[in-house]
C-alpha positions in Angstrom: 29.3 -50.2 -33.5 31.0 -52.8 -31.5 31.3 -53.2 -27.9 31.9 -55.7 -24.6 29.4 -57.7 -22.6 31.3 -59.4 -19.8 34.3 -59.8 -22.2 32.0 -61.1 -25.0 32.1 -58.8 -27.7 28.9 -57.6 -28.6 27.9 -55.9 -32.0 25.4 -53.4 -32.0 22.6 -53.9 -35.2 20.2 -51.2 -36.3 20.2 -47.1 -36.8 22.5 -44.9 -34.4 21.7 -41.6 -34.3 24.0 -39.1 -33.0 22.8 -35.4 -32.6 24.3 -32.3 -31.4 23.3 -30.8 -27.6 20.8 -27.6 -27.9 22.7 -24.5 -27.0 18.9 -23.4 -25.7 19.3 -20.1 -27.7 16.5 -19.9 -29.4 14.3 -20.9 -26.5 11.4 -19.1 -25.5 8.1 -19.1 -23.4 5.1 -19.4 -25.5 3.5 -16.0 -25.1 0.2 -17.6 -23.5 2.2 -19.1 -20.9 3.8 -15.5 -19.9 0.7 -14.0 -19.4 -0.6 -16.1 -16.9 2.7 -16.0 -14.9 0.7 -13.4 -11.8 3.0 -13.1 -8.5 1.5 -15.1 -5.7 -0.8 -16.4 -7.8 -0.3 -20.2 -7.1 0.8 -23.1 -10.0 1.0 -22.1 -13.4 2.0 -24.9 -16.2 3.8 -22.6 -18.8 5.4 -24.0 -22.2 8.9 -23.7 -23.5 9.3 -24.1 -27.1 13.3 -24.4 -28.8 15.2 -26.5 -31.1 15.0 -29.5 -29.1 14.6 -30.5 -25.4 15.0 -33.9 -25.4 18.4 -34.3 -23.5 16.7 -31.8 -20.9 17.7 -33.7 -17.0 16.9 -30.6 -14.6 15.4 -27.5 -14.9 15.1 -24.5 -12.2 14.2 -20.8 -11.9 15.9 -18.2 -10.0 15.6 -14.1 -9.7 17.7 -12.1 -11.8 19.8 -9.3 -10.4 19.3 -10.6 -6.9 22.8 -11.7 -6.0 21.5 -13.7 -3.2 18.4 -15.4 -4.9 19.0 -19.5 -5.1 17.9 -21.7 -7.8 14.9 -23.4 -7.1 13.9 -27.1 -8.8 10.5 -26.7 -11.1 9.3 -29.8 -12.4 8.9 -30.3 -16.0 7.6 -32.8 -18.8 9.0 -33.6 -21.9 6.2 -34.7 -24.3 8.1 -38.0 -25.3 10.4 -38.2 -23.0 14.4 -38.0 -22.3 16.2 -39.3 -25.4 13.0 -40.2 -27.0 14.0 -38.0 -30.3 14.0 -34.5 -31.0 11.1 -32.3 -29.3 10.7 -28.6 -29.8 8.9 -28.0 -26.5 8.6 -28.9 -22.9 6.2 -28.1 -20.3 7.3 -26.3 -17.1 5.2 -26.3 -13.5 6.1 -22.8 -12.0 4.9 -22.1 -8.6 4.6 -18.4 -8.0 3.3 -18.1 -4.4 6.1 -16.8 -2.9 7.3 -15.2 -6.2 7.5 -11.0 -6.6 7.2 -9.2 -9.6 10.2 -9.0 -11.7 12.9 -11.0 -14.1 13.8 -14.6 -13.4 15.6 -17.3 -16.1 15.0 -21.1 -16.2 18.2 -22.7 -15.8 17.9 -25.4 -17.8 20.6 -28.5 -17.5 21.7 -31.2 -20.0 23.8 -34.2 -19.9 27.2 -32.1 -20.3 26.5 -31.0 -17.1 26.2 -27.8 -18.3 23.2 -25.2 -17.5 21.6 -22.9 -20.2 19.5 -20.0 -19.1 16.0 -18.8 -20.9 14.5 -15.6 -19.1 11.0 -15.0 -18.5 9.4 -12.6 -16.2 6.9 -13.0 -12.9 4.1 -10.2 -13.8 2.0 -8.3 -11.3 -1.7 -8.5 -10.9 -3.5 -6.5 -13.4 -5.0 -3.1 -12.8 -7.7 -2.5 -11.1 -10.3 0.0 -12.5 -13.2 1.0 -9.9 -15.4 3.8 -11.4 -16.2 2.0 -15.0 -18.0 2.7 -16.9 -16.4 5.8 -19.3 -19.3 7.6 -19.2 -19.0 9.4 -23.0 -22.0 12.0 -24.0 -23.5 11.6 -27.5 -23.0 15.0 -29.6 -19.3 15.3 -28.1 -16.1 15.0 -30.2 -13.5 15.2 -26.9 -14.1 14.4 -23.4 -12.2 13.7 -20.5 -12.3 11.4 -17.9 -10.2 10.3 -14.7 -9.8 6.2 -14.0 -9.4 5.0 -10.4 -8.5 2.5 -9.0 -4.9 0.4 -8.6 -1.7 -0.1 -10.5 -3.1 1.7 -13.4 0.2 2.6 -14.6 0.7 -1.0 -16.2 -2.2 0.3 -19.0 0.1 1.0 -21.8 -3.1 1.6 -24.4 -6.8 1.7 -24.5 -8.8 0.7 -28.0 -12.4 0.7 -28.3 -14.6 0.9 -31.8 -16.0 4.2 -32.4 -13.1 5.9 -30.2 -9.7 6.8 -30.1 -8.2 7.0 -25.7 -5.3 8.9 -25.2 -3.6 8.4 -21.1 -2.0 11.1 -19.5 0.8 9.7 -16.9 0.0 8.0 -13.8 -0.6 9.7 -10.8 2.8 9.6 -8.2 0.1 7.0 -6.0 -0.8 4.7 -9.4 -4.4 5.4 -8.5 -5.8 7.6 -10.5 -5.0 8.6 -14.3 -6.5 11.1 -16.6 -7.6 10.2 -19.9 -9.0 11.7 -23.2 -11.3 10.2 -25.5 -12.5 11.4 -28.7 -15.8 9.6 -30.5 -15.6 8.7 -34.3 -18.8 8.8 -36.2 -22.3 8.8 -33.5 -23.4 6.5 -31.3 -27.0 6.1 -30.4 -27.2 6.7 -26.4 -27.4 3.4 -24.4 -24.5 2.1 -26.5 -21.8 0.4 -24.4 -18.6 -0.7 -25.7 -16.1 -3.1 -25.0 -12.6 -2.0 -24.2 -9.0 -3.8 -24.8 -6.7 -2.8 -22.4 -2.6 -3.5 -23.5 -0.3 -3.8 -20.3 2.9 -4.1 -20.0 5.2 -7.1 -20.7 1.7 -8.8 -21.2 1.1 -10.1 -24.9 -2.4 -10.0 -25.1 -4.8 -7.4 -23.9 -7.5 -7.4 -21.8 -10.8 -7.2 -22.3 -12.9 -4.6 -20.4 -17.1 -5.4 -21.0 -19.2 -2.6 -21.2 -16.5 -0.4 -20.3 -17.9 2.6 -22.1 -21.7 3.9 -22.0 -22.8 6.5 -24.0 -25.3 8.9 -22.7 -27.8 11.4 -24.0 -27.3 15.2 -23.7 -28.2 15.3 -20.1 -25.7 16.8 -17.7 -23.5 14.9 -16.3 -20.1 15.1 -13.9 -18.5 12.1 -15.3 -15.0 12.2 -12.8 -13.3 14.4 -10.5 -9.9 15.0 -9.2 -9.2 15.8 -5.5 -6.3 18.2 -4.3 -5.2 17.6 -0.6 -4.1 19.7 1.6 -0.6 19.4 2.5 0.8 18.5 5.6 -2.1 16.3 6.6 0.1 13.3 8.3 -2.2 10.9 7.5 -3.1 8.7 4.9 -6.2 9.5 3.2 -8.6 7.3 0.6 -8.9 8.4 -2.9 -12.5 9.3 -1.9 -11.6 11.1 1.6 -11.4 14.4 2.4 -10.0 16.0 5.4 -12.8 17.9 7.6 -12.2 21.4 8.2 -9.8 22.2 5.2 -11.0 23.8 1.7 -11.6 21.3 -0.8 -10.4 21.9 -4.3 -11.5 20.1 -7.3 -11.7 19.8 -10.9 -14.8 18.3 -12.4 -15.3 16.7 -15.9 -18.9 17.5 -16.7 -21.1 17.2 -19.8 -23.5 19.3 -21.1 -23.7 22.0 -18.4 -25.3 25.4 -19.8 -24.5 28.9 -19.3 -26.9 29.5 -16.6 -27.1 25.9 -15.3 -25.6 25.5 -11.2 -23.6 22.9 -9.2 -25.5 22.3 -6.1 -23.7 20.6 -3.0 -24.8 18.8 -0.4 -24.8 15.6 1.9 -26.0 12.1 0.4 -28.5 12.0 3.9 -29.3 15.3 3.8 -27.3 16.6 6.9 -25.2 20.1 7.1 -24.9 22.7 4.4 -26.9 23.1 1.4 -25.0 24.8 -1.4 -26.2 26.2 -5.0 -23.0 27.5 -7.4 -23.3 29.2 -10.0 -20.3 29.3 -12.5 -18.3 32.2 -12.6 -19.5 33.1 -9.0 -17.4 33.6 -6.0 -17.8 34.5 -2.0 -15.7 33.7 0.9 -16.8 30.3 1.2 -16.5 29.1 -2.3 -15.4 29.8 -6.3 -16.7 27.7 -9.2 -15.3 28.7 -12.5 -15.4 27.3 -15.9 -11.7 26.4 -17.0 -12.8 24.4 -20.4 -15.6 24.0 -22.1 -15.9 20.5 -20.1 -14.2 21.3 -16.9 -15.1 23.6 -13.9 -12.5 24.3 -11.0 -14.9 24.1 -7.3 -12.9 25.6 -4.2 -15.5 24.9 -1.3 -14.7 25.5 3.0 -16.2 22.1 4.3 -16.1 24.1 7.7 -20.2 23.5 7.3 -20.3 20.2 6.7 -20.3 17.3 9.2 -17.8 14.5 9.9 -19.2 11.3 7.7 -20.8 13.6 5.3 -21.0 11.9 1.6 -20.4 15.0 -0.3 -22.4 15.0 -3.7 -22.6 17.2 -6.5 -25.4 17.5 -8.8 -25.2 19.8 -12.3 -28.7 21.7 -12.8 -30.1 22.7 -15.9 -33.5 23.6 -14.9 -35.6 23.0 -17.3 -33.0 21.0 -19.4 -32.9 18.8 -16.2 -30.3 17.2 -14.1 -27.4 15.2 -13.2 -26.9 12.2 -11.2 -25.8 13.0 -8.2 -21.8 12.5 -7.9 -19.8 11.6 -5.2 -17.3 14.4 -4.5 -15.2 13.3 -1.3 -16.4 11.5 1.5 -15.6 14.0 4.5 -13.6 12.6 7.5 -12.5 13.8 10.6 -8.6 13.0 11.0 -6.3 13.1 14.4 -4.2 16.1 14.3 -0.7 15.2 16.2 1.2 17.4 17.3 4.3 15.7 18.9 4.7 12.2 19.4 7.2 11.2 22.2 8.4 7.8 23.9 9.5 7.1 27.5 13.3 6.1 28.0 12.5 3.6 30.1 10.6 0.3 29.5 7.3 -0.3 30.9 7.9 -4.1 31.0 9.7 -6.2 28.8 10.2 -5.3 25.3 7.5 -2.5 25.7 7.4 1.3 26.2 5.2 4.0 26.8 4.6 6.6 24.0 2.9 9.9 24.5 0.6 11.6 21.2 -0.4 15.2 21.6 -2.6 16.9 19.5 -6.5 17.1 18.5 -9.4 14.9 17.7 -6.9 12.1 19.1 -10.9 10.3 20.0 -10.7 9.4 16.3 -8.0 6.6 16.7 -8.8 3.4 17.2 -5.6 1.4 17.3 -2.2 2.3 16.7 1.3 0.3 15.4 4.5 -0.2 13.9 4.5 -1.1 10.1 4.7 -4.8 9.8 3.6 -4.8 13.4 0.5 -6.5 15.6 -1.9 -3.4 16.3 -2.4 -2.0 19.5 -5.9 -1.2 20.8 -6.8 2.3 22.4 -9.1 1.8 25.2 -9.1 4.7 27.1 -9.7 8.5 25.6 -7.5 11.2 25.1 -7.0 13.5 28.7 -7.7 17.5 27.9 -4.7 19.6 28.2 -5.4 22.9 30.4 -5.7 26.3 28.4 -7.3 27.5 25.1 -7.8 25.4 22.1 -8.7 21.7 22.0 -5.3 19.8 22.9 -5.3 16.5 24.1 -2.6 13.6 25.1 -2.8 9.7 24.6 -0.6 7.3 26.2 0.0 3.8 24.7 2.6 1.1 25.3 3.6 -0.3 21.8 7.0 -2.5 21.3 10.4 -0.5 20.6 10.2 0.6 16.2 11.4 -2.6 14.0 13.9 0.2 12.7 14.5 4.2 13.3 12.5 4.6 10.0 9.7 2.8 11.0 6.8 4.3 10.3 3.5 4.8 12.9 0.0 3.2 11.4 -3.0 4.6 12.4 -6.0 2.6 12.7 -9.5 5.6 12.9 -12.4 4.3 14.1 -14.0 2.0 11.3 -11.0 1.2 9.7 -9.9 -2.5 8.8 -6.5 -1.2 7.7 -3.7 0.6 8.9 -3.0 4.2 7.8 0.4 5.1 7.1 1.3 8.2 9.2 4.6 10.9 8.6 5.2 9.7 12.8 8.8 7.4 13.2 10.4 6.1 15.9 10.2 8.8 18.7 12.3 11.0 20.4 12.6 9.7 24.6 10.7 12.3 26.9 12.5 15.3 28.9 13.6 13.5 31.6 11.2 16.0 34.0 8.3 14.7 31.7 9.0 10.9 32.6 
């Protein structure tokens, strides 16, 4: 090879190698490096292995099927370094702070100014389980049990030694999720187990410590599932029941005999004491038996105070008892009636709304979604006549949008509750 240096000809002495441009189609992220890619969750060096990256100039990411997403620059590191001779990986810097779940694609560039895309996905955090452990009883082949907690349709599979899990579907909420387990061979009780839990998109599971414990022959209530009343308007806990409304459950219980009872009552003691017995029913309550491990409870909380911790307790008598189990934790909620707005402004950018309705004492602060809060200083005023009706007014900013939804902050709360209230309807003009 032969060339010119300032019109000298020059002669070039030694190996030239001359290799093809990678078409990037056999490029992937290393597994590892995909699981740790969480939304928001700050700077994640991930690897790219391929045919060879060593022509690589530029690389960026950018969201797939987002037609106004823009690529954004991510820095990257080639082990030897551009032109250095062939290398079958790189390493790529994503920051994910501002990233949502979802599918992006490194556009990678070379020097024929071309760009070559490798997808890889931005996952969600993990789910979230909040009532481990699986409390299992020894001496029983099938049980069932109800996870809580968040996102818990990402669990694709459960494994565990000595057990086989089968998951129902999600809830519509993602926060709780039925599931059935069925023991191979015995466990001695006071045996925990580890669980692996395979999510989606994810590579490798996670392990869960001690996620299982298996218990004596004892009774026990090892999960329930709340039904709630409809038509409620406000956004309730997994844990929280409306005061005032009959509260229907079904409980997952071990070991329970024939003339064992449920007995219900306040965690401090307060309001109505209750023993069921199965089978039983009166006005105020049913408890029947609709498996061999589940009983159906319809109870009238119309005895029981606001704040009450409602537990449940299986008794055996002389074969002994349960741990008490937290049943719902009973709350007094605003019941709103009509929820207007004044059609003229109070002062700039603000107007007066009007909330009728009961226990409207129970609110604390009120706003739009997305909104700053609005504190409620003064109490509700009694409306004349029979019954308990009251009326608020507040001056919050005009609704972001006409489906804005209302937030209710009760008494207590650190966070909003979402509320069926929109943007209002203006006042009668003889109400203003």
């Amino acid at each position: 090879m032969t060339g010119l240096w300032d019109w000298t000809p020059l002669k070039a002495i030694g190996t030239v190698n001359v290799r093809d441009l990678n078409d990037f189609r056999a490029a992937r992220l290393d597994p590892a490096s995909q699981d740790r890619l969480l939304a928001h969750s700050g700077k994640a060096p991930v690897t790219l292995w391929g045919k060879d990256f060593e022509f690589t100039t530029k690389v960026e990411l950018k969201k797939m099927h987002d037609e106004f997403a823009k690529p954004e620059s991510a820095p990257f590191l080639l082990p030897k370094g551009l032109r250095e001779g062939p290398q079958n990986h790189m390493d790529v810097q994503v920051a994910t702070q501002q990233l949502i779940p979802g599918s992006y694609e490194f556009l990678i560039s070379q020097q024929d100014g071309k760009t070559y895309p490798v997808e890889f996905k931005i996952l969600p955090n993990p789910p979230k389980i909040d009532n481990l452990p699986i409390i299992l009883n020894q001496g029983t082949a099938v049980q069932h049990f109800v996870l809580k907690g968040e996102r818990l349709d990402l669990i694709k599979k459960l494994e565990a030694s000595g057990g086989e899990f089968k998951l129902n579907p999600p809830a519509a909420n993602q926060t709780e999720r039925s599931l059935t387990v069925e023991l191979k061979g015995s466990s001695r009780p006071g045996t925990v187990l580890a669980v692996k839990a395979y999510l989606k998109d994810r590579n490798d599971p996670l392990t869960l410590p001690d996620a299982v414990e298996i218990t004596g022959p004892l009774p026990a209530i090892a999960s329930a599932r709340l039904s709630l009343p409809a038509g409620i308007g406000v956004a309730l806990h997994s844990t929280e029941f409306p005061a005032g409304y009959t509260l229907n459950a079904l409980l997952d219980i071990r070991n329970i005999e024939r003339n064992g009872a449920l007995r219900l009552s306040c965690a401090d003691g307060s309001g109505e004491h209750a023993r069921l017995h199965i089978g039983e029913q009166t006005s105020h309550w049913s408890l029947q038996r609709v498996s061999p491990d589940q009983l159906f409870l319809a109870f009238d909380t119309g005895g029981l105070p606001a704040g009450c911790s409602l537990e449940a307790v299986i008794d055996n008598g002389r074969g002994g008892s349960s741990q008490p189990f937290t049943l719902a934790n009973i709350l007094r909620l605003p019941l709103i009636e009509s929820f207007a707005v004044s059609a003229a402004d109070v002062q700039s950018g603000m107007r007066q709304y009007q909330l009728t309705g009961q226990n409207l004492e129970m609110i604390q602060k009120l706003g739009w979604e997305g909104g700053n809060p609005a504190d409620i200083s003064s109490l509700p005023t009694p409306i004349p006549g029979p019954g308990l009706k009251q009326t608020m007014e507040i001056n919050l900013p005009a609704p972001p949008n006409p489906e804005a939804v209302l937030l209710l902050w009760l008494r207590g709360d650190e966070q909003g509750r979402e509320s069926t209230l929109k943007a209002a309807a203006p006042l009668p003009s003889s109400t203003q």
